[in-house]
N, C-alpha and C positions, 0 to 999 in steps of 0.2 A: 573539418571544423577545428581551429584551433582551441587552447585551452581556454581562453579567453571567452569563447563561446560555450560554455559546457559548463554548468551548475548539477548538482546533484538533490535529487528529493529522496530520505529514507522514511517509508509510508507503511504503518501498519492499519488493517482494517478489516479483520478477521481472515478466512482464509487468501493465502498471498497468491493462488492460480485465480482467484477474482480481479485483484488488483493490478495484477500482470494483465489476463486481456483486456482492462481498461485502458491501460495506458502504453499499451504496444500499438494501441489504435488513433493514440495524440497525438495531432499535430507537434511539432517542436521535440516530440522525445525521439532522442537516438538510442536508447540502449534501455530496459527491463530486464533486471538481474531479480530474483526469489533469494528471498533468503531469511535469516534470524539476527535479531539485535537486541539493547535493553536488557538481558541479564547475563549471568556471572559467571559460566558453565562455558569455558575455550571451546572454540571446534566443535559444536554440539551437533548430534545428529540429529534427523526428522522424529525417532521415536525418541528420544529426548527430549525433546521441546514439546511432542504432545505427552509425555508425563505432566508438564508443568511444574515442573520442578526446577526448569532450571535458570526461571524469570525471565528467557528472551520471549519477541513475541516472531509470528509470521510476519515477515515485512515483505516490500519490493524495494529498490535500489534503481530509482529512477532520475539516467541521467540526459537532460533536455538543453535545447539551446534557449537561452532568458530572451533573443532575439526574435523568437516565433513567439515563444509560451512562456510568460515570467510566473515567479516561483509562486505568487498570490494566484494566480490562475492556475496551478498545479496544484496546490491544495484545496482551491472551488470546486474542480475536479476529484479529488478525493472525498471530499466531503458528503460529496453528491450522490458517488459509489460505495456507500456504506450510510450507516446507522451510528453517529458517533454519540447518539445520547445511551445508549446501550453499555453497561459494565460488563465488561471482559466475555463477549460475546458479540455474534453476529449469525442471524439465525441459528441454525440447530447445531453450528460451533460455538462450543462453552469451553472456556476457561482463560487464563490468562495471557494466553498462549494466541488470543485472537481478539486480544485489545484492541481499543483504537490510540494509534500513537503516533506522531510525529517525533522523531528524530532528527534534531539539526544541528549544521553544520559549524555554525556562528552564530553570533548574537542578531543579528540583522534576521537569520533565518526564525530566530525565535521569535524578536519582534513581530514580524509580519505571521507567524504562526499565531501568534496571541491574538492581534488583529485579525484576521480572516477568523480564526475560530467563534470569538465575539460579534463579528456581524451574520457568520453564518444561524450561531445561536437565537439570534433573533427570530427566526423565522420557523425555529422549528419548537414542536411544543414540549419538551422535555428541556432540562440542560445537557449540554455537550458536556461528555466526560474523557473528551481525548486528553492522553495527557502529551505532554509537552515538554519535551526534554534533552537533553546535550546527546549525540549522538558519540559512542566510544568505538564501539569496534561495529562491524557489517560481518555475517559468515555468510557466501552464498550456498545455498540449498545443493543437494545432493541436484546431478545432471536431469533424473529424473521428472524434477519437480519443472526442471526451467521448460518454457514452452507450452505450459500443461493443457491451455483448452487447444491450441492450435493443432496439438501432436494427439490429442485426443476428443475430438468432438461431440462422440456419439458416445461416451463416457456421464453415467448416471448424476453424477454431480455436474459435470457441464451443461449438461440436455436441462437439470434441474433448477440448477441456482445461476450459472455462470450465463447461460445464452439470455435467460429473460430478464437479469441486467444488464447486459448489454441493450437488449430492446427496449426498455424501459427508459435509457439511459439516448438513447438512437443513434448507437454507436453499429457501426454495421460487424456481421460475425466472422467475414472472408477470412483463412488463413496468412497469420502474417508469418513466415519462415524467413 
């Protein structure tokens, strides 16, 4: 795929092994990176970021071709996998650290970020509190993290939170490696 085909989505929506196996299951995406964005702390590591202390949150780093899956359908998709009326949680992950946040690339990415958030908003009964904001830096996750439900299945948190999103969601659970 050349460059030309390959857009980028940086997606926060509480823990980032959720987000990962949503979207390593999409159509259009080629590539789910884990990682941290949004705050001020270079290089941070995983016990870092769950201090909260250092304003980034959990993201993924999801890069898709606009030719299967355009950027407004990547964020439908987000929205859907997560609770974005929720302040800086996501289930029984609390703190800032598991915001919902979009990170974009350009203004266009904003735009259409404001738009999708606003009609998603409609429909759900809460306001949406993702925030919405210029993407600066990306740090991918320690090697650990990347892969996490695929490499770990039968892992307390995946068995818990991770598989019955995906069902919910009728994304099938097969390892993608």
């Amino acid at each position: 795929m050349s460059e030309q085909q390959r857009e980028t989505a940086t997606l926060g929506g509480g823990c980032f092994w959720c987000l990962e196996a949503v979207f390593k299951r999409t159509d259009g995406v080629q590539d789910v990176t884990s990682g941290y964005a949004g705050g001020q702390t270079p290089d941070p590591t995983y016990e870092q970021v769950c201090s909260g202390t250092t304003g980034h949150a959990e993201v993924v780093q999801v890069v898709f071709d606009p030719t299967v899956i355009a950027f407004a359908d990547v964020l439908r998709k987000f929205f859907s996998a997560h609770d974005p009326t929720t302040l800086n949680r996501q289930g029984a992950d609390v703190g800032t650290q598991y915001r919902s946040v979009i990170l974009c690339d350009n203004e266009a990415q904003e735009k259409t970020a404001r738009a999708i958030a606003e009609e998603v908003g409609k429909s759900l009964a809460g306001p949406v509190v993702t925030e919405i904001v210029p993407l600066t830096t990306f740090y991918p996750a320690e090697e650990y993290h990347q892969d996490y439900f695929d490499k770990n299945p039968t892992a307390g948190y995946c068995r818990v939170v991770i598989a019955p999103k995906l069902d919910k969601l009728g994304i099938p659970k097969a390892p993608i490696l």
